[in-house]
N, C-alpha and C positions, 0 to 999 in steps of 0.2 A: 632679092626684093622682099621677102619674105623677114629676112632678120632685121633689115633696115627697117618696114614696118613694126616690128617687135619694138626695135629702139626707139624708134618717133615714139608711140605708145607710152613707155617708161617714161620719156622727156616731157612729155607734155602733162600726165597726167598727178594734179596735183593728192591724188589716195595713194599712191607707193611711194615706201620709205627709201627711196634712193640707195641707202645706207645699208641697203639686204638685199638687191638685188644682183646677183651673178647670173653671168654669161657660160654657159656650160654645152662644149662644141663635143661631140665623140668622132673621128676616123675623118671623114668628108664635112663634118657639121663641124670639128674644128678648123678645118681650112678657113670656113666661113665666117665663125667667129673673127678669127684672128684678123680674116680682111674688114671685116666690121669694127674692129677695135683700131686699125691703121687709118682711118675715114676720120679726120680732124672733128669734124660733127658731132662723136659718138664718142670722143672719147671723154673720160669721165662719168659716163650715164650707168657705167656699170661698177661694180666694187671692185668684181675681181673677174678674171677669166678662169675657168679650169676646160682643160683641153683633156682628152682621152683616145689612143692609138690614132693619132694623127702624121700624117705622113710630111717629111722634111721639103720634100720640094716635089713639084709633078715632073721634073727632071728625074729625078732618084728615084721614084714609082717606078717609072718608067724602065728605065734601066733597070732595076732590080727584076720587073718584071717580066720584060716581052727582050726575048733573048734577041732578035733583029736590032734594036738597039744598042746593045753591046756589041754586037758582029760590025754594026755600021755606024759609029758616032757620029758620022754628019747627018744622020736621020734627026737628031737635036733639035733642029734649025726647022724643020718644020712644026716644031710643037709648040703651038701660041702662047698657051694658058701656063704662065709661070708659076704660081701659087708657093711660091717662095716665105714658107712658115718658119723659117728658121730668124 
């Protein structure tokens, strides 16, 4: 909600040069970026994205990190939040 506020902002307001403003996500704040730039609305409002240690998918987090995971691959299927940055 928070970033989507940010962009409404940019859009509307006729003092910012469009033309200089970047989208800049680091770890979890690129996740968010990147679903803010996939939002038909929003796209264009920004020049450019830069993303920093951001993570490939919440599948692959996942796995990499919590070893029940990789013991049990159908544990997958309960994980909602795709966040699929790739």
């Amino acid at each position: 909600m928070d970033a989507r506020a940010i962009a409404d902002f940019v859009k509307s307001s006729d003092k910012i040069d469009k033309n200089r403003v970047f989208l800049v996500g680091r770890s979890l704040g690129g996740a968010v970026a990147l679903h803010l730039l996939s939002e038909p609305e929003y796209q264009g409002v920004f020049r450019a994205c830069i993303i920093e240690n951001t993570f490939t998918s919440m599948l692959d987090m996942a796995m990499l990190r919590f070893m029940l995971m990789r013991m049990f691959p159908w544990l997958k299927m309960f994980l909602t939040i795709k966040w699929d940055n790739i």
